[in-house]
C-alpha positions in Angstrom: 0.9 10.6 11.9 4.5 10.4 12.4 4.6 11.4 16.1 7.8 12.1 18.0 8.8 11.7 21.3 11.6 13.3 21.7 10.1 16.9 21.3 11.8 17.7 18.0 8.8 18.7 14.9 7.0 16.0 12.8 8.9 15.4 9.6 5.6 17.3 7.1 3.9 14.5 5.2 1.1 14.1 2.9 -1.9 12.4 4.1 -4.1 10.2 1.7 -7.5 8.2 2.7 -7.5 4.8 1.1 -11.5 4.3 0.2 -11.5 0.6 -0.3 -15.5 0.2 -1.5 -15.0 -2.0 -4.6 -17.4 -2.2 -7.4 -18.8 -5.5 -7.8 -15.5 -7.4 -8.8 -13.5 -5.1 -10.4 -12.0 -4.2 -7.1 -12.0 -0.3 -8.3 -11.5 2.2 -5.4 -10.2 5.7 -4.9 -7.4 7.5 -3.0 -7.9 10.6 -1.9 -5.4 13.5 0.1 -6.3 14.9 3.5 -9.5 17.0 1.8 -11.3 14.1 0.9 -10.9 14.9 -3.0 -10.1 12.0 -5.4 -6.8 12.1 -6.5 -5.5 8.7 -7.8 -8.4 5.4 -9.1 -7.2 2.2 -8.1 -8.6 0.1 -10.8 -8.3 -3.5 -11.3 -8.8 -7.3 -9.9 -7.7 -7.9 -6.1 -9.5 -11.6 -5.5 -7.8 -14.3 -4.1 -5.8 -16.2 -6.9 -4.9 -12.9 -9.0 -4.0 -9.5 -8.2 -3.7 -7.0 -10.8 -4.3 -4.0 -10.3 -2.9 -0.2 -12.0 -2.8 3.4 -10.2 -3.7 6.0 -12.4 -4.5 10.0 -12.1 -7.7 11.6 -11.9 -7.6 12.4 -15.5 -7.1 8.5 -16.1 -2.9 8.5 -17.2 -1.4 4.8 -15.4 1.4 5.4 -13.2 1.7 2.1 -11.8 0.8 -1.1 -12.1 0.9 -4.0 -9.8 0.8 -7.5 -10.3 0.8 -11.1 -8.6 3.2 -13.3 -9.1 1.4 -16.7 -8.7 2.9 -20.2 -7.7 5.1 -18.9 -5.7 6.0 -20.5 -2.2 5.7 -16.7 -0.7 3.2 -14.2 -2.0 4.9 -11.6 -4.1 3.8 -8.8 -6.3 5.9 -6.6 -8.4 5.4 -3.2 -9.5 6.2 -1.4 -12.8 6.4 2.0 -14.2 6.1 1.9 -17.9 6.4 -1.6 -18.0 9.9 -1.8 -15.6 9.8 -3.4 -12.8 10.2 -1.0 -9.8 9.9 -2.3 -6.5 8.8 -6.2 -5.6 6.8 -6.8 -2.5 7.1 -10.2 -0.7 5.5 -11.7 2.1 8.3 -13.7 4.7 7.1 -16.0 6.9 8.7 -15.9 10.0 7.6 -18.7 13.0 4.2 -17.9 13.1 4.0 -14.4 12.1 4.1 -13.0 8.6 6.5 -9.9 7.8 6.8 -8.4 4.6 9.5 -6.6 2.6 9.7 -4.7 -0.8 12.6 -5.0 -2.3 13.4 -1.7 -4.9 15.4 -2.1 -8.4 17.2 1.1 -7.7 19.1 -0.7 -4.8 17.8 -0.8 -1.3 14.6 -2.4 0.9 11.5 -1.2 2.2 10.7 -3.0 5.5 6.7 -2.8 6.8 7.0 -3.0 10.4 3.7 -3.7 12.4 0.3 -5.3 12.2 -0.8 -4.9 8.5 -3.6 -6.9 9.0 -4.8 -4.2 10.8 -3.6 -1.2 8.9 -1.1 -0.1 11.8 2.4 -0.5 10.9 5.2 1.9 9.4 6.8 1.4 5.9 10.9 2.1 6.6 13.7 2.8 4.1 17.0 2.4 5.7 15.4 2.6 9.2 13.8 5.7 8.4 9.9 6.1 8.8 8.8 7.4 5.3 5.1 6.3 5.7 2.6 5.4 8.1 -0.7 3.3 7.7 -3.4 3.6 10.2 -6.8 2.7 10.1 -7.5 3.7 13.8 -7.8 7.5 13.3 -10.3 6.9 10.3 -13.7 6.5 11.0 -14.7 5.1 7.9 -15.6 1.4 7.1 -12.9 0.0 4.9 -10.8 2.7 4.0 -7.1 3.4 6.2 -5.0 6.5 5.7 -1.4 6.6 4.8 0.9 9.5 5.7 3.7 9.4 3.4 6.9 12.2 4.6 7.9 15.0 2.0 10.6 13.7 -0.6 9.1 10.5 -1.3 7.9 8.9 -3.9 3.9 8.6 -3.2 2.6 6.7 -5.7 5.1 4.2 -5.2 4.5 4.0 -1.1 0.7 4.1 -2.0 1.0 1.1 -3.9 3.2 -0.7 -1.6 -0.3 -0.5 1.0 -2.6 -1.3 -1.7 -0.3 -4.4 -2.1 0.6 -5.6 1.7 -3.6 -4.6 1.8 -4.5 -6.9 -1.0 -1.9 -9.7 0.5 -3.7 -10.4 3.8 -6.3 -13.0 4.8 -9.0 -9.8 5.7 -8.8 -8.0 2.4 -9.1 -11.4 0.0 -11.8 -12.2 2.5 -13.5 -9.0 2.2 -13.1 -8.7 -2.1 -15.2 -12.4 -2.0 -17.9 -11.2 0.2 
């Protein structure tokens, strides 16, 4: 997914399929890598007011959790690992548009660039692609893929989409329905 123009060779990334079909309103879902096999459950609450929601193995061990920060004047959700916070992910409203940002404990930013809305934009570190999220080249009703580049920290990048995901207008809309 990470295509390059200039001729030289596609970093090698891992590709997951996020299966968003949630269980009445638990908002439990799978991930699953480039075979279609189940490799992390997304369980938790993703409605409107509160987000909570933890990443765990197939065999059922947590590896992250992710939580809403409500009352807030910009939606933000932070991220733990073993109860630290990891990485916090907050929604900027610029003009009209709205951009969003994770900002990571061990120093730096993620940017995600594009129309998350849609599932088509790029997660950068240091304006490096280290992810991409497209839901045009699956051809599954609501699920997206996410091609995370080798030497990353995938759990982490997978919950950063299952954040921005659970932030818009479309997924709240979708979790009430």
């Amino acid at each position: 997914m990470f295509g390059r123009h200039d001729g030289s060779p596609a970093p090698l990334t891992t590709d997951y399929l996020v299966q968003r079909r949630p269980a009445a309103f638990s908002g439990d879902f799978w991930i699953g890598n480039g075979l279609g096999q189940p490799v992390f459950h997304v369980a938790g609450t993703l409605l409107r007011l509160r987000k909570d929601f933890t990443i765990e193995d197939a065999t059922g061990q947590e590896l992250l959790r992710a939580r809403s920060r409500v009352l807030r004047v910009r939606e933000t959700m932070v991220i733990e690992r073993e109860g630290r916070t990891v990485a916090t992910l907050h929604e900027n409203l610029v003009g009209l548009r709205s951009q969003m940002s994770v900002e990571l404990e061990e120093g730096g930013q993620l940017r995600l660039q594009g129309d998350v809305a849609e599932h088509d934009y790029t997660i950068s570190h240091g304006g490096a692609a280290v992810a991409q999220v497209s839901g045009r080249r699956v051809h599954a009703h609501d699920a997206y893929g996410v091609s995370i580049a080798q030497g990353h920290d995938d759990v982490l990048l997978l919950a950063v989409a299952v954040c921005a995901d659970a932030l818009t207008p479309q997924s709240s809309d979708r979790d009430e329905g």
